[in-house]
Biopython code that builds the backbone (N, CA, C, O; Angstrom):
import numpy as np
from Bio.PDB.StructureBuilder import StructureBuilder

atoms = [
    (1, "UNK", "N", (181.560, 86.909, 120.807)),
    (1, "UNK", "CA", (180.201, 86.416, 120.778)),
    (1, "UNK", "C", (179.268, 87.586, 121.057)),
    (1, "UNK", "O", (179.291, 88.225, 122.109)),
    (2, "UNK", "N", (178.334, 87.848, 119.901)),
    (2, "UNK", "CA", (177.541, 88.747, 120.139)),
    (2, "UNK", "C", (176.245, 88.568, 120.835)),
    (2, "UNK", "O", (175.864, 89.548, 121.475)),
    (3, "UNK", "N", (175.404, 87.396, 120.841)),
    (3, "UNK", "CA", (174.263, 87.280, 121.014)),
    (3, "UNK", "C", (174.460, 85.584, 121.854)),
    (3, "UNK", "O", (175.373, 84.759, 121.869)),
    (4, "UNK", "N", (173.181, 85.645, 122.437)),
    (4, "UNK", "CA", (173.371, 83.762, 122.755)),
    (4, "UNK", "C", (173.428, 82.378, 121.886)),
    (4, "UNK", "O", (173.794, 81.223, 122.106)),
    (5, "UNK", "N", (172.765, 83.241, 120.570)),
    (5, "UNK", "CA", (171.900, 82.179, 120.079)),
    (5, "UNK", "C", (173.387, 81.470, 118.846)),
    (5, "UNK", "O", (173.494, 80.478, 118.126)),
    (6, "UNK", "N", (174.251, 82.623, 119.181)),
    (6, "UNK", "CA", (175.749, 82.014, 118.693)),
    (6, "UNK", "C", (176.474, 81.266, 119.222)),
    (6, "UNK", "O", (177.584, 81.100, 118.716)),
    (7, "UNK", "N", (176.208, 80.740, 120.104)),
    (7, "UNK", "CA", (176.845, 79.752, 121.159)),
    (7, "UNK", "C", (176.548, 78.182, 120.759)),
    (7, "UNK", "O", (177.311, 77.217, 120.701)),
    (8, "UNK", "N", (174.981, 78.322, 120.478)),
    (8, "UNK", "CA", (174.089, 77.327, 120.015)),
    (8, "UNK", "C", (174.945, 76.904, 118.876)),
    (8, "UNK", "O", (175.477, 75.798, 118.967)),
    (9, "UNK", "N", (175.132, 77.548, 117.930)),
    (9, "UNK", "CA", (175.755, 77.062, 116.225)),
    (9, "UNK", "C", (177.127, 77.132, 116.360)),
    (9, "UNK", "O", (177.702, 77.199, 115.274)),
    (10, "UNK", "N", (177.792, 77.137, 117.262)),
    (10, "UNK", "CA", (179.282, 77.644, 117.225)),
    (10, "UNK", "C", (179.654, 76.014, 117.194)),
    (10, "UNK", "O", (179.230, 75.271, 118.079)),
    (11, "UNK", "N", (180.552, 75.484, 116.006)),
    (11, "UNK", "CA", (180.427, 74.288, 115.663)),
    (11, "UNK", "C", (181.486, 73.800, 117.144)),
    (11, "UNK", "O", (181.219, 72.780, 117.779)),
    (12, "UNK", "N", (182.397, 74.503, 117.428)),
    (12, "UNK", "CA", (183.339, 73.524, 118.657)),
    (12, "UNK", "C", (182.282, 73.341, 119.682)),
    (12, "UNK", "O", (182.659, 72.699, 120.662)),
    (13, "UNK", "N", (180.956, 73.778, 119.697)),
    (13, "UNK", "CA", (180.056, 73.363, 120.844)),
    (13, "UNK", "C", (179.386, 72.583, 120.929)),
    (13, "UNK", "O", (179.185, 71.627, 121.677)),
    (14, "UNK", "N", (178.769, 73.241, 119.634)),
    (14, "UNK", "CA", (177.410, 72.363, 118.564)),
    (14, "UNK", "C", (177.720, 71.060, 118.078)),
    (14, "UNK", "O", (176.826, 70.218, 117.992)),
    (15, "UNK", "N", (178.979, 70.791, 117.727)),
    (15, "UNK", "CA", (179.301, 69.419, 117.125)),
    (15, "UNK", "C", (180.148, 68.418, 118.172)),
    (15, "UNK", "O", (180.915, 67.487, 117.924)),
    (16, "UNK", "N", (179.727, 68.950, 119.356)),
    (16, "UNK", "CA", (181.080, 67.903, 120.613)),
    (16, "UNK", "C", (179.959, 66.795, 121.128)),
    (16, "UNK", "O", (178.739, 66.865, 120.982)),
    (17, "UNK", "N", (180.521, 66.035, 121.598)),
    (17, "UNK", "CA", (179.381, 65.019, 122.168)),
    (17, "UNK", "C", (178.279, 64.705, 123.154)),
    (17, "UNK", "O", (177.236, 64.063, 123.271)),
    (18, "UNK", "N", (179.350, 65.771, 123.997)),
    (18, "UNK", "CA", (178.017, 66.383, 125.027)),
    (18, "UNK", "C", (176.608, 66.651, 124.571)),
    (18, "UNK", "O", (175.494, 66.200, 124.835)),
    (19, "UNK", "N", (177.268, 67.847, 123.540)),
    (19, "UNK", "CA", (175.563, 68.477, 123.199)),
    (19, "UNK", "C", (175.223, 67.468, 121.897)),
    (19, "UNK", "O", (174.162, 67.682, 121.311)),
    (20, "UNK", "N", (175.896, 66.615, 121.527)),
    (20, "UNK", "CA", (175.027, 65.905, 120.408)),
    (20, "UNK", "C", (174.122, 64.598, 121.052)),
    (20, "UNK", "O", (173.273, 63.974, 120.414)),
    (21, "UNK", "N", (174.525, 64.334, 122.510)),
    (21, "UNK", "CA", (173.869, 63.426, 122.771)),
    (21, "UNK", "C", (172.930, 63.943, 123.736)),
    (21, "UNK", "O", (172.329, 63.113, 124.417)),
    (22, "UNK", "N", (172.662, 65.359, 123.941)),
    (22, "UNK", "CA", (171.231, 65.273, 124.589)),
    (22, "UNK", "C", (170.110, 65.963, 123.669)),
    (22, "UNK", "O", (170.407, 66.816, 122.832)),
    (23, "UNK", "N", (169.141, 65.636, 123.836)),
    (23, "UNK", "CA", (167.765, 66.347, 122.826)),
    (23, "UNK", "C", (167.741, 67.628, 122.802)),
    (23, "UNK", "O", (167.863, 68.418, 123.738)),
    (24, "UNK", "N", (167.537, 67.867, 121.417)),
    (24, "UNK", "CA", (168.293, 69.729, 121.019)),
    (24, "UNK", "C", (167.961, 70.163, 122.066)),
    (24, "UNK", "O", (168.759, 70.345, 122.986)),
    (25, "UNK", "N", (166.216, 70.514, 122.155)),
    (25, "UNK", "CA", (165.941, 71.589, 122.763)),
    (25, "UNK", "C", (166.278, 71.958, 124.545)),
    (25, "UNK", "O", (166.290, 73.063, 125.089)),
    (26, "UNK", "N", (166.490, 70.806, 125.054)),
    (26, "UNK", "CA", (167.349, 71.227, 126.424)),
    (26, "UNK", "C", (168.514, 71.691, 126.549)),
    (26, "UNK", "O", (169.064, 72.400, 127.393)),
    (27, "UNK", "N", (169.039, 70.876, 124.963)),
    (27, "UNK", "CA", (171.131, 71.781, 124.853)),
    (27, "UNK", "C", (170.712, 73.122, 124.617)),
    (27, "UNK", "O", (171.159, 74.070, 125.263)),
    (28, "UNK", "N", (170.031, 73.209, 123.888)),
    (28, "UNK", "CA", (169.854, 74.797, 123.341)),
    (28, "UNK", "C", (169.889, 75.285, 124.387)),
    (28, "UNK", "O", (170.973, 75.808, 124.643)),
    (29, "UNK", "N", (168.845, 75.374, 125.444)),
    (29, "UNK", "CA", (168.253, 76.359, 126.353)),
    (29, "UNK", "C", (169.549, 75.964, 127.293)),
    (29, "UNK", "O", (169.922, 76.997, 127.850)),
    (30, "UNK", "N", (170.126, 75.175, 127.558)),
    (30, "UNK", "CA", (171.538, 74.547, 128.440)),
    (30, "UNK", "C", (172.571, 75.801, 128.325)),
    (30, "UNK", "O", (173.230, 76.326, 129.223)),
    (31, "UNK", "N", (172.513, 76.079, 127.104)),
    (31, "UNK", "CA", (173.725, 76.507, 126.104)),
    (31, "UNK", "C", (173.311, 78.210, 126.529)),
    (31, "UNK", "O", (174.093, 78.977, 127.090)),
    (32, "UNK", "N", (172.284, 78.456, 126.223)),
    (32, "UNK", "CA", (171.856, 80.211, 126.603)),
    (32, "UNK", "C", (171.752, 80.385, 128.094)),
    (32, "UNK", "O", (171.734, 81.524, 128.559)),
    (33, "UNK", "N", (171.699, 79.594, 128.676)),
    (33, "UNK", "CA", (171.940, 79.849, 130.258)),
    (33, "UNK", "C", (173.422, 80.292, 130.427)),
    (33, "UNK", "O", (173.834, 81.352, 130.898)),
    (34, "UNK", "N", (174.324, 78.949, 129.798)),
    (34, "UNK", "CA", (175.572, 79.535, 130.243)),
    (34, "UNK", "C", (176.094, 80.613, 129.141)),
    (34, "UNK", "O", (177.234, 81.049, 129.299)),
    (35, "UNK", "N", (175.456, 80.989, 128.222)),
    (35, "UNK", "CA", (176.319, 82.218, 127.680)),
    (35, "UNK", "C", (175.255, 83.439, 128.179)),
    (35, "UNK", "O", (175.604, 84.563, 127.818)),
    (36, "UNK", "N", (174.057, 83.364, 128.928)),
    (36, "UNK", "CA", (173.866, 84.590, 129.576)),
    (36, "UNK", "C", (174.768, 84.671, 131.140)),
    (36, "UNK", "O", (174.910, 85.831, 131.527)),
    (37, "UNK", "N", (175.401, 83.551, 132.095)),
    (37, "UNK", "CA", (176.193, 83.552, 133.008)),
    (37, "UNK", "C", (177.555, 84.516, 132.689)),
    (37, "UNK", "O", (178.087, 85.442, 133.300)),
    (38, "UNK", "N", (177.789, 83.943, 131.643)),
    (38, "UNK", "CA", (179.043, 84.716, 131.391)),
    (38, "UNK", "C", (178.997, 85.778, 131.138)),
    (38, "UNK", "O", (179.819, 86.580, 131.583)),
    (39, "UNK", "N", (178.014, 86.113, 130.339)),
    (39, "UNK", "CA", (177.359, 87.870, 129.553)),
    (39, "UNK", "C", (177.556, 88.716, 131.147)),
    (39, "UNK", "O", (178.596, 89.326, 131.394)),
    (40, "UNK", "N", (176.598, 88.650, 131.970)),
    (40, "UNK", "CA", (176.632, 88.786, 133.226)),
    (40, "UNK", "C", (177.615, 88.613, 134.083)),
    (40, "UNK", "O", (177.575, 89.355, 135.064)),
    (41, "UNK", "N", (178.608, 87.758, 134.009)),
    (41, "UNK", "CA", (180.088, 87.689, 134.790)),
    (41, "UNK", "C", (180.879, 89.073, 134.474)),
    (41, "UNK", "O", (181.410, 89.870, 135.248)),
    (42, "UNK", "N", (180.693, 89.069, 132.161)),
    (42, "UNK", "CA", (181.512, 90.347, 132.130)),
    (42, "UNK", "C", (181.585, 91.318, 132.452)),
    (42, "UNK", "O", (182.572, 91.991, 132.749)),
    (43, "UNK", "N", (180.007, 91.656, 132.436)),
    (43, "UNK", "CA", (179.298, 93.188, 132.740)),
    (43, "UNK", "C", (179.978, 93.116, 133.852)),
    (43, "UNK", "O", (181.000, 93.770, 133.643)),
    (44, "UNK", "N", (180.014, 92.459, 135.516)),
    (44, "UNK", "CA", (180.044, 92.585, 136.790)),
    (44, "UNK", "C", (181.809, 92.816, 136.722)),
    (44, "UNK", "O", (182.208, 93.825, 137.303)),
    (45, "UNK", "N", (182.678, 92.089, 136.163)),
    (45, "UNK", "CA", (184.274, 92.426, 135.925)),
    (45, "UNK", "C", (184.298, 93.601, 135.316)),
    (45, "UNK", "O", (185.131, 94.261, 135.937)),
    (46, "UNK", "N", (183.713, 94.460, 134.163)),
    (46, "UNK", "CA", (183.904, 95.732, 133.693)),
    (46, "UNK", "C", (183.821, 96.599, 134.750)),
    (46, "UNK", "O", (184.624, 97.506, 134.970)),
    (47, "UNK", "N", (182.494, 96.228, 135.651)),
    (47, "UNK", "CA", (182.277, 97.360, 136.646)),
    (47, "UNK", "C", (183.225, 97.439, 137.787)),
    (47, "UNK", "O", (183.486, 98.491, 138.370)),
    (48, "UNK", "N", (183.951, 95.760, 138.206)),
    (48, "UNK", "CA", (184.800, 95.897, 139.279)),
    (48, "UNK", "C", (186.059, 96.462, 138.365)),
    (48, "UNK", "O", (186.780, 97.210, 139.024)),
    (49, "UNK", "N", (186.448, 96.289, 137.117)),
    (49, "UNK", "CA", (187.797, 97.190, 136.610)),
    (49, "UNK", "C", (187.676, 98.562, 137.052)),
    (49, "UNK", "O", (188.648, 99.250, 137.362)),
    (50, "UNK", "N", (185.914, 99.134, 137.092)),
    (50, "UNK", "CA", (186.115, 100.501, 136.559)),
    (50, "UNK", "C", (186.217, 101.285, 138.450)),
    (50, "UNK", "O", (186.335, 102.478, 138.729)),
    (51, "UNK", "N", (186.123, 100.163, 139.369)),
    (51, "UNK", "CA", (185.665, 100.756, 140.689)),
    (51, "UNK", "C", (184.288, 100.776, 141.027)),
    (51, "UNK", "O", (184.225, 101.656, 141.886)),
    (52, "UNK", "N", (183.679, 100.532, 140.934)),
    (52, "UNK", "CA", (181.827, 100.644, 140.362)),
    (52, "UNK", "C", (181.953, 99.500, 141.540)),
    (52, "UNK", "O", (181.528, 99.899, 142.624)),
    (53, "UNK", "N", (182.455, 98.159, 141.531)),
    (53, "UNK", "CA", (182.012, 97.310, 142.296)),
    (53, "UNK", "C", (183.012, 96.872, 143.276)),
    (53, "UNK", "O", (184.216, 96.711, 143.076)),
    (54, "UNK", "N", (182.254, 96.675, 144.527)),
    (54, "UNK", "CA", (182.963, 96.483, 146.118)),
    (54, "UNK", "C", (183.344, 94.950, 146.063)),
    (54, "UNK", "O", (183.266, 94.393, 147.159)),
    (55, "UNK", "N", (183.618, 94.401, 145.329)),
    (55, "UNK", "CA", (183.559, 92.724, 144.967)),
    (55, "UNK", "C", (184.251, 92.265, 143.690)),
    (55, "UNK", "O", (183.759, 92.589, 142.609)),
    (56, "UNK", "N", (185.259, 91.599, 143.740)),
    (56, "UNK", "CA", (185.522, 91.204, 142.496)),
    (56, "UNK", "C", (184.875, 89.637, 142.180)),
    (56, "UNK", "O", (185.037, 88.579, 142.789)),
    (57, "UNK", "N", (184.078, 89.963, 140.969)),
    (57, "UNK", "CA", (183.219, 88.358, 140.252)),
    (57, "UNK", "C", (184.362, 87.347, 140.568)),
    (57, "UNK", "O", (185.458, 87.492, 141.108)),
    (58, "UNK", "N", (183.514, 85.937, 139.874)),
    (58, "UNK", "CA", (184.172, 85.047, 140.209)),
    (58, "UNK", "C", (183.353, 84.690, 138.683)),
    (58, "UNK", "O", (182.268, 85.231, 138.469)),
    (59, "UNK", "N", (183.792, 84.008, 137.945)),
    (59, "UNK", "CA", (184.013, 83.511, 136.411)),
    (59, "UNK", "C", (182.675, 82.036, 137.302)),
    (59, "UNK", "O", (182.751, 81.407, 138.358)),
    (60, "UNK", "N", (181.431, 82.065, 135.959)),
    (60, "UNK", "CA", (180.854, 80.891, 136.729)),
    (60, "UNK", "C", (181.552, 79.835, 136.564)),
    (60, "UNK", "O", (182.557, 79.844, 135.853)),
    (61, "UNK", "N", (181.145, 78.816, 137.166)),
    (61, "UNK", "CA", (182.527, 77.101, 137.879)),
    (61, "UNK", "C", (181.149, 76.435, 136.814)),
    (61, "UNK", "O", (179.990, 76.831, 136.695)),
    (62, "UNK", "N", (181.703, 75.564, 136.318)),
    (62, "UNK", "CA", (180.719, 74.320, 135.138)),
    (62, "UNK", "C", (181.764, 73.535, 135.749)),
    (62, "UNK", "O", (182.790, 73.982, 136.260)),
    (63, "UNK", "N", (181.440, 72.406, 135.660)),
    (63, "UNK", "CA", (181.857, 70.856, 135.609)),
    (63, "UNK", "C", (183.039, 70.505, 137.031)),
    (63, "UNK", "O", (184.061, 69.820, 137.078)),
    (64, "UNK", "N", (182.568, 71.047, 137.709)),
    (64, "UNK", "CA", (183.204, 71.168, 139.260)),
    (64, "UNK", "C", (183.089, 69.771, 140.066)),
    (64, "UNK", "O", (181.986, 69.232, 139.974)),
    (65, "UNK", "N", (183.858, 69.246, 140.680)),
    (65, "UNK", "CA", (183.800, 68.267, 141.705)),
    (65, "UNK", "C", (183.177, 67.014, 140.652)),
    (65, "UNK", "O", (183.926, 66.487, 139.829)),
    (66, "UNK", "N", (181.926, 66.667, 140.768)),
    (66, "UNK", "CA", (180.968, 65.314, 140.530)),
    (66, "UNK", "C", (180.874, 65.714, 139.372)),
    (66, "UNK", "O", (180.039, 65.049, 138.760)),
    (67, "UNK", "N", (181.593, 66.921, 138.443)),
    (67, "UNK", "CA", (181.209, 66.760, 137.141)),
    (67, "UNK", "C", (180.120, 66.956, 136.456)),
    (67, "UNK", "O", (179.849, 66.332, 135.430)),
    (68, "UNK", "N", (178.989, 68.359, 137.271)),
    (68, "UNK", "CA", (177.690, 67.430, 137.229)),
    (68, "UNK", "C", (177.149, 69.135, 136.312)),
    (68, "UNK", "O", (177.839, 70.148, 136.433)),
    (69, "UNK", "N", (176.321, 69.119, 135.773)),
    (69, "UNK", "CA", (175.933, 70.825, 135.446)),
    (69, "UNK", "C", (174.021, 71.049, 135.159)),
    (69, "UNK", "O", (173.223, 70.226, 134.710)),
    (70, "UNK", "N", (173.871, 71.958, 135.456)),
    (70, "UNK", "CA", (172.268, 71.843, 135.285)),
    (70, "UNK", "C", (172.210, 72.006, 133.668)),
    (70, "UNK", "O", (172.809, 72.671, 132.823)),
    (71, "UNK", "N", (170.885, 70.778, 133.698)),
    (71, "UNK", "CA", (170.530, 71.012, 132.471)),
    (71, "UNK", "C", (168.896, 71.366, 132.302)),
    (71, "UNK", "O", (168.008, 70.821, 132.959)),
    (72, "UNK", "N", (168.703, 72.356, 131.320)),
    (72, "UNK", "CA", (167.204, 72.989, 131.411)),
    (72, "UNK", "C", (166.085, 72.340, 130.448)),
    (72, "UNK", "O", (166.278, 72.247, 129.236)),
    (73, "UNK", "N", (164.818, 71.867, 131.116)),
    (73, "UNK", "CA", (164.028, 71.690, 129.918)),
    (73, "UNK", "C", (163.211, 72.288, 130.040)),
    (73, "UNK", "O", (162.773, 72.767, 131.086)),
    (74, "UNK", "N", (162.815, 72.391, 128.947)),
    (74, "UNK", "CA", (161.317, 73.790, 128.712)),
    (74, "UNK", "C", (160.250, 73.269, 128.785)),
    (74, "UNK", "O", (160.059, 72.111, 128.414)),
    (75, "UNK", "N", (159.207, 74.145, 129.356)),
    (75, "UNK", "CA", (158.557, 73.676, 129.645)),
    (75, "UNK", "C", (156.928, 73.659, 128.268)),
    (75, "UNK", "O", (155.732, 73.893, 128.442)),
    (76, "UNK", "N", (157.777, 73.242, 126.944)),
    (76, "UNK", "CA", (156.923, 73.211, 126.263)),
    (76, "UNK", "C", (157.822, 72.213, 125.114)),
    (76, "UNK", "O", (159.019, 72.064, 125.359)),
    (77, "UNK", "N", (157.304, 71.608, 124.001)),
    (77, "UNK", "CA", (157.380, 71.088, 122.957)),
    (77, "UNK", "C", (157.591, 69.815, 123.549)),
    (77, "UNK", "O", (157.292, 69.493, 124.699)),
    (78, "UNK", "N", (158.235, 68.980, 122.504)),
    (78, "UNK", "CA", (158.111, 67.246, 122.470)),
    (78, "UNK", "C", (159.104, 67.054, 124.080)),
    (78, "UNK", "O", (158.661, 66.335, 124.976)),
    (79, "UNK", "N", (160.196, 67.664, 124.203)),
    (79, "UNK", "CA", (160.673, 67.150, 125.330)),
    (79, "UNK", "C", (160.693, 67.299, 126.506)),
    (79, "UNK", "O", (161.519, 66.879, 127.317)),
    (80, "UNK", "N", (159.297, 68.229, 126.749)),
    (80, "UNK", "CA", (159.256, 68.742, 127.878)),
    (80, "UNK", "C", (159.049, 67.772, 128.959)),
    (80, "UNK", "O", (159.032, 66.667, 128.418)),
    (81, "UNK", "N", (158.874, 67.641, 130.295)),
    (81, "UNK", "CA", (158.846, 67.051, 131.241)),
    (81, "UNK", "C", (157.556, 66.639, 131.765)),
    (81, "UNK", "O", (156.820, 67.537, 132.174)),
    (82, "UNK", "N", (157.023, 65.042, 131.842)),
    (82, "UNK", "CA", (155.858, 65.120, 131.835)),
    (82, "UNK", "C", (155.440, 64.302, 132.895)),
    (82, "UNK", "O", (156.335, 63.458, 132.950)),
    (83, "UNK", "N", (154.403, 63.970, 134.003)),
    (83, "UNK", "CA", (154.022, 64.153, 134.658)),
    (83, "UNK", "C", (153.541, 62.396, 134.369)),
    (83, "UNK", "O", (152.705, 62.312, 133.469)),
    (84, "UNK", "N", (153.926, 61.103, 134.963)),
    (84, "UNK", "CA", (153.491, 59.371, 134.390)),
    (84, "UNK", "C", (153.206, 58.968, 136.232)),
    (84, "UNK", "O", (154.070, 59.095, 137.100)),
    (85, "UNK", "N", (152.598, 58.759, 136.329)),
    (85, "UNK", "CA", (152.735, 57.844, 137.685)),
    (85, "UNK", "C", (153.010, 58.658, 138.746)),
    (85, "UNK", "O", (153.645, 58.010, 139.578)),
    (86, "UNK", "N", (152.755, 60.175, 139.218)),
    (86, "UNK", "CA", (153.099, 60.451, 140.002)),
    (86, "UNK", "C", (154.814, 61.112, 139.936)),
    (86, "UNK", "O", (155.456, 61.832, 140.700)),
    (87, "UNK", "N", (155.063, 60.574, 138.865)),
    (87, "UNK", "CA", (156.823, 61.157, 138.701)),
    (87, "UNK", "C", (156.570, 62.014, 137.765)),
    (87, "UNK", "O", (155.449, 62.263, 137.320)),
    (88, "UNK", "N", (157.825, 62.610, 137.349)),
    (88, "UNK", "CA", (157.964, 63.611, 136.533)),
    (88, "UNK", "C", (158.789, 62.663, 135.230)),
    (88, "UNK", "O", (159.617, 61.924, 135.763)),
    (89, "UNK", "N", (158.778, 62.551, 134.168)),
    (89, "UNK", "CA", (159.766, 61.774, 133.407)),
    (89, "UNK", "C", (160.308, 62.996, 132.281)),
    (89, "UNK", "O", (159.678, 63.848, 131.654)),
    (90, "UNK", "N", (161.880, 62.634, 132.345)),
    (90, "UNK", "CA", (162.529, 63.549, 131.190)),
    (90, "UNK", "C", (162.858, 62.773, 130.199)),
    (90, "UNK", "O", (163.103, 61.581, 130.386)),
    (91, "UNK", "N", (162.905, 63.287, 129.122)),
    (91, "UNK", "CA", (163.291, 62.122, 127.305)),
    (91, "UNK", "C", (164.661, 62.931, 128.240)),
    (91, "UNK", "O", (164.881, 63.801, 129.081)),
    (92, "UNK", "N", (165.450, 61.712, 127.204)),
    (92, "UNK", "CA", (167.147, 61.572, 127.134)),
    (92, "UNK", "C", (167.854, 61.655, 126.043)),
    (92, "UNK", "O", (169.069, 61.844, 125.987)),
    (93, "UNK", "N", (166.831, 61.464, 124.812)),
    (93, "UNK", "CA", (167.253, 61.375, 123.390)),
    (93, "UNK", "C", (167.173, 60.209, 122.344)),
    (93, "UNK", "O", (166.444, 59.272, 122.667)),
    (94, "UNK", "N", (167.625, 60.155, 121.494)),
    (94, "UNK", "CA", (168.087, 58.732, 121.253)),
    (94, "UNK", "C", (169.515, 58.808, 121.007)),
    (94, "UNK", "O", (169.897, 57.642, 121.103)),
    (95, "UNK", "N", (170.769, 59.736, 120.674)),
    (95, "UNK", "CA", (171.418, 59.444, 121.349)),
    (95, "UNK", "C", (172.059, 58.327, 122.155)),
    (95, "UNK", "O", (172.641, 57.299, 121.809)),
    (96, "UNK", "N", (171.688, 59.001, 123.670)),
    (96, "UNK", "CA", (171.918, 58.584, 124.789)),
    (96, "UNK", "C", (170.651, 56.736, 124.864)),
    (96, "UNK", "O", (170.890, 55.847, 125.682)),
    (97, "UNK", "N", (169.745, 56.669, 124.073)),
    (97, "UNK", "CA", (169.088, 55.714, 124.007)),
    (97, "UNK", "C", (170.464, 54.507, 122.760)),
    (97, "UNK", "O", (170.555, 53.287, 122.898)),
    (98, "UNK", "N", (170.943, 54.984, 122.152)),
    (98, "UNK", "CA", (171.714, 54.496, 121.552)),
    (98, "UNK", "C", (173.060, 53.818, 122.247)),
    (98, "UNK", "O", (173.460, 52.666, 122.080)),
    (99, "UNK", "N", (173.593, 54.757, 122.995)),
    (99, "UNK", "CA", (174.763, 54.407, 123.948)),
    (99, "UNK", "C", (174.680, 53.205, 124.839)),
    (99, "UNK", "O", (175.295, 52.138, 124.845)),
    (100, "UNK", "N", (173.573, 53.786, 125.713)),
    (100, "UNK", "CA", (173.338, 52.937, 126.898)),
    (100, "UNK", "C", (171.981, 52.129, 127.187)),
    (100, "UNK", "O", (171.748, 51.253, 128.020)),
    (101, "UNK", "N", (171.089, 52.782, 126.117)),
    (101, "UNK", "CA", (170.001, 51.733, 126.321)),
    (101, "UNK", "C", (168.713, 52.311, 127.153)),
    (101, "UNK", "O", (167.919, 51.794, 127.939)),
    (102, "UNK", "N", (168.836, 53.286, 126.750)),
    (102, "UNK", "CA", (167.700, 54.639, 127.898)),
    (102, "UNK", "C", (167.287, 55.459, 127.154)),
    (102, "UNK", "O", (167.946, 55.842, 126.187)),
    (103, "UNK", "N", (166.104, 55.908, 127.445)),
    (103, "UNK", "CA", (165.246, 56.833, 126.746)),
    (103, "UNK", "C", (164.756, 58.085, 127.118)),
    (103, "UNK", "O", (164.374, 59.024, 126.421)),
    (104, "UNK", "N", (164.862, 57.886, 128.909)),
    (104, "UNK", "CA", (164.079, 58.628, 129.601)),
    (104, "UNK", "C", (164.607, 58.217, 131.300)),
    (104, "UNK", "O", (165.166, 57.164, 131.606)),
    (105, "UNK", "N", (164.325, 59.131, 132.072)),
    (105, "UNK", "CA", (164.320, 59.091, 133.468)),
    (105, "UNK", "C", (163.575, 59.732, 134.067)),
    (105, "UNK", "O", (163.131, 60.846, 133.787)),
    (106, "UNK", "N", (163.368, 59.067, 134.970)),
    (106, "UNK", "CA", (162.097, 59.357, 135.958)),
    (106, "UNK", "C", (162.508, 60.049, 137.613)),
    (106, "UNK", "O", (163.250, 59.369, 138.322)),
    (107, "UNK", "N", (161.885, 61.664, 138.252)),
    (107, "UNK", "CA", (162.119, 61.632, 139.456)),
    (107, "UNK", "C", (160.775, 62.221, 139.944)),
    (107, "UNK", "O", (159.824, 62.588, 139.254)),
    (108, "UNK", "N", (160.940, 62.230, 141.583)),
    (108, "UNK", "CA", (159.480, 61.850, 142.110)),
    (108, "UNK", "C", (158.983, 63.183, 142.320)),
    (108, "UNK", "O", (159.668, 64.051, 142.861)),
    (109, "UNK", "N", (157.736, 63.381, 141.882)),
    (109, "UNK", "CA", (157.164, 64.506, 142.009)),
    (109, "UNK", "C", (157.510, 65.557, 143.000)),
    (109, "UNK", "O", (157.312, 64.925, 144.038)),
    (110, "UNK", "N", (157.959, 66.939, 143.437)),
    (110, "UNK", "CA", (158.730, 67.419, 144.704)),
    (110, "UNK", "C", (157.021, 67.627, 145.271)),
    (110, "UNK", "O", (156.251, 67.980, 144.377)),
    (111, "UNK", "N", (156.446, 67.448, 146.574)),
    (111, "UNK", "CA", (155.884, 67.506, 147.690)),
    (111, "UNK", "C", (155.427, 68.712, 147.578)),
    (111, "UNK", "O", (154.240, 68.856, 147.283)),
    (112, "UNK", "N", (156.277, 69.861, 147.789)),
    (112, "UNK", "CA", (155.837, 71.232, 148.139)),
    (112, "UNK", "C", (155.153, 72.116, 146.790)),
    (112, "UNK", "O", (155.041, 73.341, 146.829)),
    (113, "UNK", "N", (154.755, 71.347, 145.696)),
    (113, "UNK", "CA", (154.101, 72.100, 144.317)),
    (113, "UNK", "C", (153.007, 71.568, 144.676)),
    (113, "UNK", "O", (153.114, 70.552, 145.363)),
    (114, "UNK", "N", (151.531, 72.095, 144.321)),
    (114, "UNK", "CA", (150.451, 71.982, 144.184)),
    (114, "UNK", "C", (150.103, 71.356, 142.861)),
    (114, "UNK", "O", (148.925, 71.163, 142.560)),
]
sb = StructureBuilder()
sb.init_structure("model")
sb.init_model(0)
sb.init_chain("A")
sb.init_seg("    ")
for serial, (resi, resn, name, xyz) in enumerate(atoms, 1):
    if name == "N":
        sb.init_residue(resn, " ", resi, " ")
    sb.init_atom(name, np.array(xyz, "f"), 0.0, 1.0, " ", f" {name:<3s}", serial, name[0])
structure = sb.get_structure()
């Protein structure tokens, strides 16, 4: 893998159900997080092969314990995160509106933002 944006189209990723059931643009940006983690894992293992580093990496952990993994939304276009009642609400897709009957979820504004 040369770049991130190959991770995105790499059909065993692009076509699994995970990423088909959430709204592109959060898989996308989901998807370049974890192939810049890893980009960054390698660099840090080249340097502990070469002696360079007092630490040997640890490969990042996805889907650990509760199964659970961050997912990113941007903070621009149709699915960005928007601000109803005091909450913050995220789209879910349709998809996931298809499955289970949801569109969107709602959590409560965090306190400490202005």
């Amino acid at each position: 893998m040369n770049g991130k944006l190959e991770l995105i189209y790499e059909p065993s990723v692009s076509k699994s159900t995970i990423a088909q059931s959430l709204p592109s643009t959060p898989m996308q940006q989901t998807l370049m997080s974890v192939a810049e983690a890893f980009k960054y894992f390698k660099e840090l293992r080249d340097l502990h092969l070469k002696g360079k580093l007092h630490f040997r990496p640890r490969q990042p952990n996805y889907l650990k314990g509760s199964k659970l993994f961050k997912v990113t939304y941007p903070n621009t276009g149709a699915q960005r995160p928007m601000l109803v009642d005091g909450k913050l609400r995220f789209s879910l897709g349709l998809t996931i509106r298809r499955w289970f009957g949801i569109c969107e979820f709602f959590l409560p504004m965090p306190s400490n933002i202005e």
